[in-house]
TORKOL-4160 file (C-alpha; in steps of 0.2 Angstrom, whole numbers, padded with zeros to 4 digits, m for minus):
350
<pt num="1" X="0610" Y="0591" Z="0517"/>
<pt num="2" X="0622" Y="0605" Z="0521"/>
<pt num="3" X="0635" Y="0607" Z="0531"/>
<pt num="4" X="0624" Y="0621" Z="0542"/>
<pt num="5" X="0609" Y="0608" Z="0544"/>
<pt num="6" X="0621" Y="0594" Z="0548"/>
<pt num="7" X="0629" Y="0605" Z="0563"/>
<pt num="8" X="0612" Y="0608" Z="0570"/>
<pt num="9" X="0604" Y="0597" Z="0584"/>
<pt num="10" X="0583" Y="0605" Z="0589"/>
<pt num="11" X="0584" Y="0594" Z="0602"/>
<pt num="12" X="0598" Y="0603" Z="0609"/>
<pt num="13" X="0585" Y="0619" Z="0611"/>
<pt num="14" X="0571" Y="0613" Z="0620"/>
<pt num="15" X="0569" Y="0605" Z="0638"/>
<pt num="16" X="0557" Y="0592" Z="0633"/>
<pt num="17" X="0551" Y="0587" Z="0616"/>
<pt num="18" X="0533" Y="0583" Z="0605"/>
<pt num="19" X="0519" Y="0582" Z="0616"/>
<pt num="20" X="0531" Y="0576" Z="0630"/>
<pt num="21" X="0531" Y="0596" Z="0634"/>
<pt num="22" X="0509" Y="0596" Z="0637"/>
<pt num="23" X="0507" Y="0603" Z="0654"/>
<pt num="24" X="0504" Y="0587" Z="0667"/>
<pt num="25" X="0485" Y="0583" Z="0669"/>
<pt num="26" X="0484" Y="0588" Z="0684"/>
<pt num="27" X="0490" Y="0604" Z="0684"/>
<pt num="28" X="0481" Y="0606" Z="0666"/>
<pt num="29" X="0465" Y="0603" Z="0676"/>
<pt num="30" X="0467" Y="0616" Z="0690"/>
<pt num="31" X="0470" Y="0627" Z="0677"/>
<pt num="32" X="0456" Y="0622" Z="0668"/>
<pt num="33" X="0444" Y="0623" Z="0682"/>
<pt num="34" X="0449" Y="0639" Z="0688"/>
<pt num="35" X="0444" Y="0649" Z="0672"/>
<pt num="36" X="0428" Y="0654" Z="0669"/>
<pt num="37" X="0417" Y="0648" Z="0656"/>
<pt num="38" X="0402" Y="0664" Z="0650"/>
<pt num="39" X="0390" Y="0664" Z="0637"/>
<pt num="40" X="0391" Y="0648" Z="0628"/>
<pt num="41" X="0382" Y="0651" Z="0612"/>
<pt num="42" X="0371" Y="0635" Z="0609"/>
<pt num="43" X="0381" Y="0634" Z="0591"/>
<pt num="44" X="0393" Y="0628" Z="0600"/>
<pt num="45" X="0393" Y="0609" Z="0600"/>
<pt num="46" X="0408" Y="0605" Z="0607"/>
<pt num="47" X="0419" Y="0614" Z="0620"/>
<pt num="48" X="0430" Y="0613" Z="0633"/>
<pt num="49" X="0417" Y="0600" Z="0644"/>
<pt num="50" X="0428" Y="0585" Z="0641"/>
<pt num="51" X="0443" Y="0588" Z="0636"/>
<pt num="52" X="0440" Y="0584" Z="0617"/>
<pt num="53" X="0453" Y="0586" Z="0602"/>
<pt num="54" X="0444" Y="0604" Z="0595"/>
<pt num="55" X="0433" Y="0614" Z="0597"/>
<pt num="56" X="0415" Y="0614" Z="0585"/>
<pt num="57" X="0403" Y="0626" Z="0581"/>
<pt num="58" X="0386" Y="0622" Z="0569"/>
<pt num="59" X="0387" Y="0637" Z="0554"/>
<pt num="60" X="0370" Y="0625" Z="0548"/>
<pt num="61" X="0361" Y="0610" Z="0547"/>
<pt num="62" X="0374" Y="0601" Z="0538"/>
<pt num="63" X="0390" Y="0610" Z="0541"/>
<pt num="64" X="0398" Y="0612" Z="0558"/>
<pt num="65" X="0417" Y="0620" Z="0560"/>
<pt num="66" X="0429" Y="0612" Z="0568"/>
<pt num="67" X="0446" Y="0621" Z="0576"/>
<pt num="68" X="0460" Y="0617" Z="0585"/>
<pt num="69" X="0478" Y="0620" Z="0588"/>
<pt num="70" X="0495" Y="0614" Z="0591"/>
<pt num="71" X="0513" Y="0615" Z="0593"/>
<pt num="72" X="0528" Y="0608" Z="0601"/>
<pt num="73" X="0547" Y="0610" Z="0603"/>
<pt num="74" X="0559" Y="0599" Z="0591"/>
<pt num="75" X="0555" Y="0580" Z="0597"/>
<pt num="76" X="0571" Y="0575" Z="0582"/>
<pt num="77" X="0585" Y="0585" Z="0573"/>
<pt num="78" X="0580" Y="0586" Z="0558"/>
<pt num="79" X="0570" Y="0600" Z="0553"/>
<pt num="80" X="0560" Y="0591" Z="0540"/>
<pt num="81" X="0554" Y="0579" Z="0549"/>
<pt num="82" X="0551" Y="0590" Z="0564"/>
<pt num="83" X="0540" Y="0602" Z="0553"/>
<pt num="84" X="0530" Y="0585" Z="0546"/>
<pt num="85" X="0530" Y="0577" Z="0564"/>
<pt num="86" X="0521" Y="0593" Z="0569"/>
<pt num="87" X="0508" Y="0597" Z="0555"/>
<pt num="88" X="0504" Y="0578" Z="0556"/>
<pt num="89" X="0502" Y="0581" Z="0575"/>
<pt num="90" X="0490" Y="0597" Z="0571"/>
<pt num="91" X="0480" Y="0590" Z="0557"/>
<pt num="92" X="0475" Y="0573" Z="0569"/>
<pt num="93" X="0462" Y="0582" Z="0580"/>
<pt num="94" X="0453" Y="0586" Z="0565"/>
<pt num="95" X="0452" Y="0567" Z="0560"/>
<pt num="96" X="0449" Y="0564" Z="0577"/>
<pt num="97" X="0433" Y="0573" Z="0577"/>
<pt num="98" X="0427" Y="0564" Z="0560"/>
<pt num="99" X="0431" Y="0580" Z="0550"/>
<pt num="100" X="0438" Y="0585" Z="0534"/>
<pt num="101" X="0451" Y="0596" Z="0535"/>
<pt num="102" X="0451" Y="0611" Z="0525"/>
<pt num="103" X="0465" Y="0624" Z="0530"/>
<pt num="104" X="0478" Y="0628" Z="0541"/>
<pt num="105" X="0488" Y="0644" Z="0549"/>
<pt num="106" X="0504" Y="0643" Z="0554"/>
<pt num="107" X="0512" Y="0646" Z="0571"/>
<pt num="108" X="0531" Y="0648" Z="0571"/>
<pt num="109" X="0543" Y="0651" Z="0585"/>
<pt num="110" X="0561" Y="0652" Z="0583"/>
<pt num="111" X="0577" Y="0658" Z="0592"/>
<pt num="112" X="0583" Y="0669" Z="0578"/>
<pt num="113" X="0602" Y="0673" Z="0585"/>
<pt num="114" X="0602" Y="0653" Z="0585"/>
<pt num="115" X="0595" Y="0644" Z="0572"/>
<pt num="116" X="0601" Y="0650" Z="0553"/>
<pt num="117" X="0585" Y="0653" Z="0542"/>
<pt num="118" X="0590" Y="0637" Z="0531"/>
<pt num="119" X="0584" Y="0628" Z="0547"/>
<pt num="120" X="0570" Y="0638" Z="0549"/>
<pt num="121" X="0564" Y="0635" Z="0530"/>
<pt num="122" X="0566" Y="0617" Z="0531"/>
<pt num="123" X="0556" Y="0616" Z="0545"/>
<pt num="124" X="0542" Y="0625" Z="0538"/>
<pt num="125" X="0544" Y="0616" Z="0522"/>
<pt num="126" X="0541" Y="0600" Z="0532"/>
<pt num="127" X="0525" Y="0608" Z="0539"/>
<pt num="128" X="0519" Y="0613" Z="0521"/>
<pt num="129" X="0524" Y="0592" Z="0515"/>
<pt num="130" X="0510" Y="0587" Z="0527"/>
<pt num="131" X="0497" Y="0600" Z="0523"/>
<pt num="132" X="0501" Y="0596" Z="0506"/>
<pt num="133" X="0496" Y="0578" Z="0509"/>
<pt num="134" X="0481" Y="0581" Z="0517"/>
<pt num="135" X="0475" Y="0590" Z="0502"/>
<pt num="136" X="0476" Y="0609" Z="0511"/>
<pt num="137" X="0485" Y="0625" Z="0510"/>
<pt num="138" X="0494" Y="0635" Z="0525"/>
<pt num="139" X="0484" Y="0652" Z="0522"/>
<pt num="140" X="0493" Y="0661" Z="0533"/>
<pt num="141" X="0499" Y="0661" Z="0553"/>
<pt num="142" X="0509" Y="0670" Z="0564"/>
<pt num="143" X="0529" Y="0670" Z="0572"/>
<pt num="144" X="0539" Y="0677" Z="0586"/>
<pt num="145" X="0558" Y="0677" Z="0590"/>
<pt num="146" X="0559" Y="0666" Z="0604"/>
<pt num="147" X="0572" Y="0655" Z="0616"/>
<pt num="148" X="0565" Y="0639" Z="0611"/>
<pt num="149" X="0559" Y="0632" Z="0594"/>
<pt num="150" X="0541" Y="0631" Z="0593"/>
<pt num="151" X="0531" Y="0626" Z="0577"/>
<pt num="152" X="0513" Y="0619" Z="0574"/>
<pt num="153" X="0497" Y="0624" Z="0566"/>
<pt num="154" X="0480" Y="0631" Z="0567"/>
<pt num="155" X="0469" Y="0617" Z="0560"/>
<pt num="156" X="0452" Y="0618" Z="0555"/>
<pt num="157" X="0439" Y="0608" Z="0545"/>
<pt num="158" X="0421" Y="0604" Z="0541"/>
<pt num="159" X="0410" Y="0590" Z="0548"/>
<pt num="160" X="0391" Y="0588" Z="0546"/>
<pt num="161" X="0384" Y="0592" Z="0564"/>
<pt num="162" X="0376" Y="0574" Z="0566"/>
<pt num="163" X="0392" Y="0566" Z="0562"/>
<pt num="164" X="0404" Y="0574" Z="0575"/>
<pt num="165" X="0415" Y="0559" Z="0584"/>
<pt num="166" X="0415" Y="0565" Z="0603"/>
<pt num="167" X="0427" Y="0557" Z="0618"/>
<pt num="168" X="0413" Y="0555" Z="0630"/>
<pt num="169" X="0399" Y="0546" Z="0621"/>
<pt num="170" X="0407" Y="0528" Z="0622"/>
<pt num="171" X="0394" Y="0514" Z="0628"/>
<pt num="172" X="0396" Y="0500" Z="0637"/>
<pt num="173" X="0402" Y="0484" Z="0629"/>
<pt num="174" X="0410" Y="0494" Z="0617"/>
<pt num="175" X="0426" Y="0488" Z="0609"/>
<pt num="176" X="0441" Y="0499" Z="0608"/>
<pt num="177" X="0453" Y="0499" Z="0593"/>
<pt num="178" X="0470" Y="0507" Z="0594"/>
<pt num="179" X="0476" Y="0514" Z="0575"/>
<pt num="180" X="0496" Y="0515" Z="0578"/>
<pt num="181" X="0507" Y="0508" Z="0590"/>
<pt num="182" X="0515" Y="0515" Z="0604"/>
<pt num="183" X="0532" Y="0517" Z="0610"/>
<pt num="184" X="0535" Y="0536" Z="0601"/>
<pt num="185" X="0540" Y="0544" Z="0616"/>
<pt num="186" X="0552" Y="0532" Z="0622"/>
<pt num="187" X="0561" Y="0533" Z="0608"/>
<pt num="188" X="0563" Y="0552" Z="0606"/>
<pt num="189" X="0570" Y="0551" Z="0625"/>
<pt num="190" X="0583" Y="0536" Z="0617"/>
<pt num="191" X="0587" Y="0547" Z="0601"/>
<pt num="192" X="0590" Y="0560" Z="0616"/>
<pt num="193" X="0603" Y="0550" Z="0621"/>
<pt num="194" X="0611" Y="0548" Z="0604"/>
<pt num="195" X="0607" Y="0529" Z="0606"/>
<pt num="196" X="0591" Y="0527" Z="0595"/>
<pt num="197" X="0596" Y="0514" Z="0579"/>
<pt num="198" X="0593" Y="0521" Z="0562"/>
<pt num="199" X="0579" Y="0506" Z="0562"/>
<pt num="200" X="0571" Y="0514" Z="0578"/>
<pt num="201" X="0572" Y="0533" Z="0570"/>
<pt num="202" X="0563" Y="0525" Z="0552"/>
<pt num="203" X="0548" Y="0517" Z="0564"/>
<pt num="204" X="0546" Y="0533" Z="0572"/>
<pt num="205" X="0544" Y="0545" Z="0558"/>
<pt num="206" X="0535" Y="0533" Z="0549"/>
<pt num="207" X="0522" Y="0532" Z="0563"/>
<pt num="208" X="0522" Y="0552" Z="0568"/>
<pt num="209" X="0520" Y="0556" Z="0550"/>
<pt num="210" X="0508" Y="0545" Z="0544"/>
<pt num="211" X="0489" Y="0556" Z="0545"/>
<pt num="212" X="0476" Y="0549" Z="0555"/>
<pt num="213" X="0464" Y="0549" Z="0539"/>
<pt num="214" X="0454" Y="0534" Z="0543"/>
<pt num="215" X="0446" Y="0546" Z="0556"/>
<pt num="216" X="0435" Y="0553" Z="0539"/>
<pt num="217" X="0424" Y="0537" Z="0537"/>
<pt num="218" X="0422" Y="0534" Z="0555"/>
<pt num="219" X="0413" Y="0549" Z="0553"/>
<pt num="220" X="0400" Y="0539" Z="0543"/>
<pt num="221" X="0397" Y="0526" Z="0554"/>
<pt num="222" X="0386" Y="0525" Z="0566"/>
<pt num="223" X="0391" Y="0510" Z="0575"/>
<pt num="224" X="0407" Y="0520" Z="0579"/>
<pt num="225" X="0399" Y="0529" Z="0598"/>
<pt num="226" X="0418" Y="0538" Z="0602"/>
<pt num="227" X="0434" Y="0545" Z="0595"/>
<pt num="228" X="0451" Y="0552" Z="0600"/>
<pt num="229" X="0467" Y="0551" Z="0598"/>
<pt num="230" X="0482" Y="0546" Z="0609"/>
<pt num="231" X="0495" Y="0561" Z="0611"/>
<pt num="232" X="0503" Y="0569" Z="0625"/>
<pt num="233" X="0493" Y="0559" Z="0639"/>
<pt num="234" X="0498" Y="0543" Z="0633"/>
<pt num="235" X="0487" Y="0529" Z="0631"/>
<pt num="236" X="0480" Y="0529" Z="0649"/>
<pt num="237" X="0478" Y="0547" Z="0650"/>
<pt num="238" X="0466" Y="0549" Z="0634"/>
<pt num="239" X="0455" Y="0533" Z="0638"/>
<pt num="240" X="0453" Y="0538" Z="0655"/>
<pt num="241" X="0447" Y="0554" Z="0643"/>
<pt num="242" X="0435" Y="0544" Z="0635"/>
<pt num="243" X="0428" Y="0534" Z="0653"/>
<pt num="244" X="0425" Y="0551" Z="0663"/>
<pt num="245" X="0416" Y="0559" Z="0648"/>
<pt num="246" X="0406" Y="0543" Z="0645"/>
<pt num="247" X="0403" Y="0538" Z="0663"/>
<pt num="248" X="0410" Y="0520" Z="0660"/>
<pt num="249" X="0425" Y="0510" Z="0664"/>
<pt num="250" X="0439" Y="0501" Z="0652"/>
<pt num="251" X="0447" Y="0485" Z="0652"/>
<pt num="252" X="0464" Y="0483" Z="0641"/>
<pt num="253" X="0475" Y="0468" Z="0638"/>
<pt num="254" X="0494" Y="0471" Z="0639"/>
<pt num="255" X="0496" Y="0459" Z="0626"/>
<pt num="256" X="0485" Y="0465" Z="0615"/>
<pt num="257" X="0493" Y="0483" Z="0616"/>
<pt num="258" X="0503" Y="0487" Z="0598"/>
<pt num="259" X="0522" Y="0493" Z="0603"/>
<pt num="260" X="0534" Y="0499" Z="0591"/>
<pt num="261" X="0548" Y="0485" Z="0596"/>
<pt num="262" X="0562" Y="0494" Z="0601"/>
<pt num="263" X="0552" Y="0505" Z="0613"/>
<pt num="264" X="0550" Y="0488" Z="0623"/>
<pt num="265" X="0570" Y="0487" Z="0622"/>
<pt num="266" X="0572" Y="0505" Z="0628"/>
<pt num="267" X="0558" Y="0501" Z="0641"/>
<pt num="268" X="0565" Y="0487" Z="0646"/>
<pt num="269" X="0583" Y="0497" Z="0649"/>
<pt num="270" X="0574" Y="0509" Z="0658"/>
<pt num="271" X="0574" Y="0524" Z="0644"/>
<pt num="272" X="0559" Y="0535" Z="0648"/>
<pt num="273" X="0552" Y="0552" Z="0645"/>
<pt num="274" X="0550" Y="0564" Z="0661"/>
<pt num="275" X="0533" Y="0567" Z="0655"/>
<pt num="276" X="0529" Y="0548" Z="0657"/>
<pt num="277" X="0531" Y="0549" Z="0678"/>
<pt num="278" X="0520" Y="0566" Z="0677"/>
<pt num="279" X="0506" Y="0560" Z="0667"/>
<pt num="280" X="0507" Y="0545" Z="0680"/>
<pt num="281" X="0504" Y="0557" Z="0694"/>
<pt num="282" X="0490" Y="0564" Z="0686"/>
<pt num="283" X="0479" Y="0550" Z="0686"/>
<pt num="284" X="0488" Y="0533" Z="0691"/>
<pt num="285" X="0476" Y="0533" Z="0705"/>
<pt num="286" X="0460" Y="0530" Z="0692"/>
<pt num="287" X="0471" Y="0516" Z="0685"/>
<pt num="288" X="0472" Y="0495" Z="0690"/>
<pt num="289" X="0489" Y="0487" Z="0686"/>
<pt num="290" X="0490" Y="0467" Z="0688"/>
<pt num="291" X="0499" Y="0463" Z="0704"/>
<pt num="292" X="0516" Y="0463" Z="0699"/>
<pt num="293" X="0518" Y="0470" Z="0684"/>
<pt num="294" X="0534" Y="0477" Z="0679"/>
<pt num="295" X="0538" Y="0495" Z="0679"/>
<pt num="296" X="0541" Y="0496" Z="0662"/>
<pt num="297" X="0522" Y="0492" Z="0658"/>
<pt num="298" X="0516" Y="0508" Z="0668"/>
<pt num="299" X="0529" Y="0517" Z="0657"/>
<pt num="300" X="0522" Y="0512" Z="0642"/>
<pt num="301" X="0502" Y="0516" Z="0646"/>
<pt num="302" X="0509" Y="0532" Z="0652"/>
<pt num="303" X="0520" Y="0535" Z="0637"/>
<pt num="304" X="0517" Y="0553" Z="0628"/>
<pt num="305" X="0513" Y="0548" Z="0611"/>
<pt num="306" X="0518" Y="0562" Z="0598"/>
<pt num="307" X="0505" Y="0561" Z="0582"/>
<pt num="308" X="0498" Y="0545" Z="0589"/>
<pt num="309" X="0485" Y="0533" Z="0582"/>
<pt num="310" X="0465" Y="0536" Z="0582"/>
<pt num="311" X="0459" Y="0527" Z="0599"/>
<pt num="312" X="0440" Y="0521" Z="0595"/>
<pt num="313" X="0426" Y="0515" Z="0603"/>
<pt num="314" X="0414" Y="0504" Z="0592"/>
<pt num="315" X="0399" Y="0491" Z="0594"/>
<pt num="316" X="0408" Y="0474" Z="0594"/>
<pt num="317" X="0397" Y="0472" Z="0575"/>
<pt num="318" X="0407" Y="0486" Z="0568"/>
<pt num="319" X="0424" Y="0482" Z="0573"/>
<pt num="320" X="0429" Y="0470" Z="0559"/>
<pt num="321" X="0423" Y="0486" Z="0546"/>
<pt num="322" X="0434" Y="0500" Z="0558"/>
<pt num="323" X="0449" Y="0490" Z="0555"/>
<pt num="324" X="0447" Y="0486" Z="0537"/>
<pt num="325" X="0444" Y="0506" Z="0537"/>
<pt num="326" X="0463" Y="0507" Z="0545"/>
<pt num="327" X="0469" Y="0494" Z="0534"/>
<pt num="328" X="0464" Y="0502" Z="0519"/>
<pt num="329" X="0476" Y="0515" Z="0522"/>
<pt num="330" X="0491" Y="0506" Z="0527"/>
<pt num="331" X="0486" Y="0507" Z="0546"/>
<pt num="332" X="0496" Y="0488" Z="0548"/>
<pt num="333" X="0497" Y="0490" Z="0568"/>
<pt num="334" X="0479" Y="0493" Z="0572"/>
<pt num="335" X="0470" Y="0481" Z="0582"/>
<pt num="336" X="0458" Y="0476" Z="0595"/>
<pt num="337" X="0465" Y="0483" Z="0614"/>
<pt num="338" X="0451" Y="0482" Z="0626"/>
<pt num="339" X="0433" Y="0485" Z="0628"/>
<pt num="340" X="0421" Y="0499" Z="0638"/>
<pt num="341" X="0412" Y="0492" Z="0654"/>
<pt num="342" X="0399" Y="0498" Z="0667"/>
<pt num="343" X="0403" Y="0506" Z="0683"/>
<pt num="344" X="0416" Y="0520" Z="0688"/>
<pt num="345" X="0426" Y="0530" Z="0677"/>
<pt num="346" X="0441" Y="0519" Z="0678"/>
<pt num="347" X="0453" Y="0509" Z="0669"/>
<pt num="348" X="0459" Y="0492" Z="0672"/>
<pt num="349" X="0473" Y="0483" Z="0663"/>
<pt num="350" X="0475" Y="0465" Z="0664"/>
């Protein structure tokens, strides 16, 4: 690394980081609600409806397009790793949906009196790592001068139209499987500080960077009823997703949740992203805590995860194949969390 990479901090230029910096759900959903929505064509399979990871739109009877987009500010200083952490983050919607993904645009934002073009390059270097993984080219994209550096892609893929994985078709009974562990946002708020160990930094670019390619062979099976991913809402926030779209409550076990160790230790000193307390305000009042649960526990259900795992909702007879799926490709922290139950959209942890 040189000198000029070495000098530069990204987390310096940005006032939040990852997908901490998603606009709070509430506000998201005044916005939402206030815009109009004309002349949906009926190719369209899914929209904006439930809050889903892309958009998808049947080209035929076996081919259905799926799109989406994302992009953050630097969540670490590296710009490597903040261009893989981002393409991973991009390209997860599209396994989140069950699709294959086929290509991806660019979009690139950088402060070009601040940030030497070395920088730049390695972070869209980074980007092109991940693409490269996932077996796709960056075909193109846009950029702007701006004050803050933004990077992330337009991602799109192919899905056959019957296979689509939606957030709101859960059923009761369901079990719920979690694909990587949580804790990401706590310790970008630590590394923040300057106080994250180099142990803590390796756990989380292994878990943002790893691609959320079990999503694939969900696809194929039917006995998986729902799929999303867990991002910027945090754990609560994306099943509550899944209950409203679905009609149906959840039920989680604390102890059953799988953390990133050190997040707990952070947690536990009370190290915290902003967007933690605003995602809480969102939608806490949907949420059942046991009496007397520490602080630190609402912290971590409300933790923004940055490229976080596949969150799945299965028949209880097809749980033992979803997580021989995620073992198969090296997901070793996926496990059982909860299970979907009856009555009001609403999540209870225990």
């Amino acid at each position: 690394m040189t000198a000029v990479l070495e000098k530069i901090r990204l987390t310096d230029f940005s006032h939040g980081g990852g997908c901490g910096c998603k606009i709070a759900p509430a506000v998201l959903a005044e916005l939402l609600a206030a815009t109009p929505i004309r002349g949906l064509p009926k190719e369209l399979l899914v929209g904006t409806e439930t809050a889903d990871d892309a958009a998808v739109y049947k080209l035929n009877d076996t081919q259905a397009l799926v799109a989406t987009t994302d992009f953050f500010t630097p969540i670490v200083d590296d710009p490597y790793d903040f261009g893989r952490i981002a393409a991973t983050n991009a390209i997860s919607d599209i396994y989140a949906m069950g699709a294959k993904p086929i290509f991806a645009l660019a979009l690139v934002g950088m402060p070009l009196d601040k940030l030497p073009l070395e920088v730049i390059g390695r972070i869209l270097a980074g980007g092109e790592s991940v693409c490269a993984e996932a077996g796709i080219p960056i075909a193109g994209g846009h950029s702007i001068d701006v004050l803050e550096p933004i990077y992330g892609l337009v991602a799109l893929g192919i899905v056959h139209p019957e296979k689509v994985k939606k957030n709101s078709t859960a059923k009761p009974g369901d079990v719920l499987i979690l694909g990587k562990p949580l804790g990401v946002g706590i310790l970008s708020a630590a590394l923040k500080k300057g106080q994250l160990s180099d142990a803590g930094y390796a756990a989380m670019i292994e878990s943002t960077t790893k691609l959320n390619t079990p999503g694939i062979a969900l696809a194929e099976m039917p006995e998986v009823h729902a799929l999303t991913d867990v991002t910027g809402f945090g754990l609560a926030g994306h099943l509550l997703e899944i209950c409203r779209g679905s009609k149906l409550s959840a039920a989680v076990k604390f102890d059953d949740l799988p953390v990133i160790p050190e997040a707990v230790e952070w947690l536990k000193q009370g190290v915290a992203t902003g967007a933690s307390d605003r995602n809480w305000k969102g939608y806490g009042q949907d949420v059942s805590l046991p009496a007397g649960a520490p602080e630190w526990q609402r912290k971590l259900i409300t933790d923004p995860q940055t490229s976080g795992g596949l969150l799945v909702a299965c028949a209880p007879e097809a749980e033992q194949a979803v997580l021989a799926e995620f073992a198969k490709r090296g997901f070793a922290h996926a496990r059982r969390i909860g299970r979907m139950g009856t009555g009001a959209a609403r999540l209870n942890f225990s």
